[in-house]
N, C-alpha and C positions, 0 to 999 in steps of 0.2 A: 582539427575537425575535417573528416574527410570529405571528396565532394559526395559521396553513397550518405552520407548521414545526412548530407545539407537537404538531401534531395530528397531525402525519406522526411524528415523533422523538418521544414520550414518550405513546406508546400502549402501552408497554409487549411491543411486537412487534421484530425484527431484520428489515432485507434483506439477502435472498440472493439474490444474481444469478452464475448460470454462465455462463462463455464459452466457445464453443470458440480452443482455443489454436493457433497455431503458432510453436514456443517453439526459439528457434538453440539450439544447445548444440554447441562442439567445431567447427564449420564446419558443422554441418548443420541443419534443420530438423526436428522431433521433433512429430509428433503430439500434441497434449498438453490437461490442462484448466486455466482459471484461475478459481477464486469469490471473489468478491468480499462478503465480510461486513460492513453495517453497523449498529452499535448503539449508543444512547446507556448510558450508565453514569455511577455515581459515583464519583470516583476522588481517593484520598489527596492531593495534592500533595507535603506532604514528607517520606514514604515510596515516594512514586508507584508505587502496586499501584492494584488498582479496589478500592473500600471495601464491607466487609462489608454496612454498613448505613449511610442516609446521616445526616449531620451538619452541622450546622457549619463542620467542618473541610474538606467534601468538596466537589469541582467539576465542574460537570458537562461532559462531554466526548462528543464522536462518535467509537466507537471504529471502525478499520477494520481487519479481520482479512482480508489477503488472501494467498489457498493457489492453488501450481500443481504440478500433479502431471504426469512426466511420465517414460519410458525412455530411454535411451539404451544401443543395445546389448541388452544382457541382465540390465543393472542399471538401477536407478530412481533417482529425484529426486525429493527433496519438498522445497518450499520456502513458508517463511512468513513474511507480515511483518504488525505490528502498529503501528498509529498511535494514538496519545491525542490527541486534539485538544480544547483548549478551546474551550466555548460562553457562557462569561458575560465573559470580553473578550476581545480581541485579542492571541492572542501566537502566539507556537510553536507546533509539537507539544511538547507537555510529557514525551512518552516515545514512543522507535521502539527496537522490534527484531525482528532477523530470523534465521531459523536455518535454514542450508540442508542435506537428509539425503542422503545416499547413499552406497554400497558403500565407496567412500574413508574414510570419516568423516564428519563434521561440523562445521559454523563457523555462531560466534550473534556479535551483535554488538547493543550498546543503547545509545542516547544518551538523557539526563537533564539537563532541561531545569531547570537553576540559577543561579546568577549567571554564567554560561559555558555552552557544550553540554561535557557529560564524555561522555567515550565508552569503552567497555571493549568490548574484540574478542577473540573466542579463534577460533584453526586449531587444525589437525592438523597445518599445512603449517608446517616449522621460518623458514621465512620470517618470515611472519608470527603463529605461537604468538599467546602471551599477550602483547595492545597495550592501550594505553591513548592517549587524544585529549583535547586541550582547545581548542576554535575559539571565538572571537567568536560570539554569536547571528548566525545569515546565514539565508536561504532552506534548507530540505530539500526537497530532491524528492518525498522519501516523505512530504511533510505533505501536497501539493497535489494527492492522492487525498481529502483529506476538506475542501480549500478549495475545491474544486470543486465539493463536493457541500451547505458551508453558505452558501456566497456566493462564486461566479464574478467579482463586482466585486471581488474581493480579492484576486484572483490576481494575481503581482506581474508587470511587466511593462519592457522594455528590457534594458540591457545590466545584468547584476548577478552577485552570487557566492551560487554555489548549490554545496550537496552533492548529491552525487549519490544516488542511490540504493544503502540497502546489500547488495543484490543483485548491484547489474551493479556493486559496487567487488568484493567475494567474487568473484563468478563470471570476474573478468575481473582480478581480479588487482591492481588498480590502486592506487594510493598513496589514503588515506582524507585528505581534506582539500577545501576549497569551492573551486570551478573556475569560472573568467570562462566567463559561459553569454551566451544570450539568449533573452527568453519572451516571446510574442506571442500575440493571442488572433484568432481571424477567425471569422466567420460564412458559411455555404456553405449553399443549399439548404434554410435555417431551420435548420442543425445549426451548432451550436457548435464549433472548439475551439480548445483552449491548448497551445501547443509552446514546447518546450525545446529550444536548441539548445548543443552544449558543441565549440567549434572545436577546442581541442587535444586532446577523447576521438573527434572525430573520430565523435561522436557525437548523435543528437535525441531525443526521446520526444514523441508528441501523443495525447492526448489527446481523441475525440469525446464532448460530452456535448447534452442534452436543453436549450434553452437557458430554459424554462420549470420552478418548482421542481416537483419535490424535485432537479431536474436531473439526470437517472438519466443515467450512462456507457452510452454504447451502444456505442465500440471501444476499441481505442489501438492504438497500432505504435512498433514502435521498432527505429529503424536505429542499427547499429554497423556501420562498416567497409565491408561487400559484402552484408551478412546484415540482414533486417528480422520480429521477431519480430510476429507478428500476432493482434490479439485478437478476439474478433467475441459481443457479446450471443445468448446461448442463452433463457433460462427463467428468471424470478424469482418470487422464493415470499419471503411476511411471513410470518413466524410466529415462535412463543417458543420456539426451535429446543433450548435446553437442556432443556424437556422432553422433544423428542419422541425419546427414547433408547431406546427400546423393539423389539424387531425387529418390532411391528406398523409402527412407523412407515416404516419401511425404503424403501414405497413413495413416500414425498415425495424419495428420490433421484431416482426416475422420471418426479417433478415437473419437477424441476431439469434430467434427461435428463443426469445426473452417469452415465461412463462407467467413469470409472479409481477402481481399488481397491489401495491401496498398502499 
């Protein structure tokens, strides 16, 4: 761990970076926002929460909390997902989950990184209700938001089996399990990036980042089908954001030039 990483991640600050979004939903494209939250933390392992106070016991991880807010119609969307990533060696995400909100209901879904990935899912939708998963350790999609962001050379690369994201499995309906992908990294114009592609969802994700650290994302897109949902870098702000809960603070939305109020 170098001392630029020590110095960026355990300053005891978070990054918040806003993008503007254009987010498919239903056949359409949705006006929409995405932020992207990252922070280091101490976190349990075999209770895997983030730990009160650190110990011993506890590991340190680069958490990424990332929220997209957005309408459809006359009802809203709020979607969240969360990654634990370990930084003192190489492995998984040690914990994802994601909960998508709107008029319909709601669906969470979390995997726990143990001698297996274990997965527990809950719908509304009698299809899928109350699931449960057990896969071999393989690539997660939802990890390589925070492998991009502690070392790009790690990103994995060729034909391999990746889970997909548990977003676009919810929102699209599709069976929960690791799908023959392929991940490839290029460089364009001094920018970075890393794409996913998944032949039988008929679908990609890419990823542009900063190819210099802390390697800040500056987009992504992601095609499914005819429909490509679009991200683009707004405003980022460092700060100890769990303070600033005050309605003085309020103006650091204005920082962010955050739109939507769900």
């Amino acid at each position: 761990m170098s001392e630029d990483f020590k110095n960026y991640w355990y300053n005891g600050l978070a990054e918040i970076t806003s993008y503007t979004l254009e987010q498919e939903r239903y056949g359409e494209i949705r006006d929409a926002e995405a932020v992207l939250i990252y922070v280091t933390e101490d976190f349990l392992p075999e209770i895997q929460v983030k730990a009160d106070h650190p110990s011993d016991s506890t590991k340190s991880v680069l958490k990424l909390n990332q929220t997209k807010k957005f309408f459809t119609g006359i009802y809203s969307y709020s979607i969240m997902n969360s990654v634990f990533y370990p930084l003192e060696e190489k492995n998984h995400a040690l914990k994802v989950t994601t909960s998508v909100q709107e008029w319909c209901g709601h669906v969470y879904a979390q995997l726990n990184n143990r001698d297996s990935f274990k997965i527990k899912s809950h719908s509304y939708f009698e299809s899928e209700a109350d699931q449960k998963f057990e896969f071999q350790k393989t690539v997660l999609e939802d990890e390589l938001w925070t492998q991009v962001r502690v070392n790009p050379e790690d990103l994995p690369s060729g034909e391999l089996l990746i889970i997909p994201s548990f977003e676009f499995i919810r929102l699209k309906h599709k069976e929960l399990k690791p799908y023959n992908a392929i991940a490839t990294t290029q460089t364009q114009d001094s920018i970075h990036s890393f794409k996913v592609e998944y032949p039988s969802l008929n679908r990609s994700l890419t990823i542009w980042y900063e190819p210099d650290f802390p390697y800040h994302i500056i987009k992504w897109e992601e095609q499914s089908s005819k429909h490509i949902t679009k991200a683009t870098k707004k405003k980022q702000l460092r700060t100890d954001y769990w303070s600033k809960n005050t309605n003085a603070d309020s103006h650091l939305r204005d920082s962010l030039q955050l739109n939507f109020s769900l």
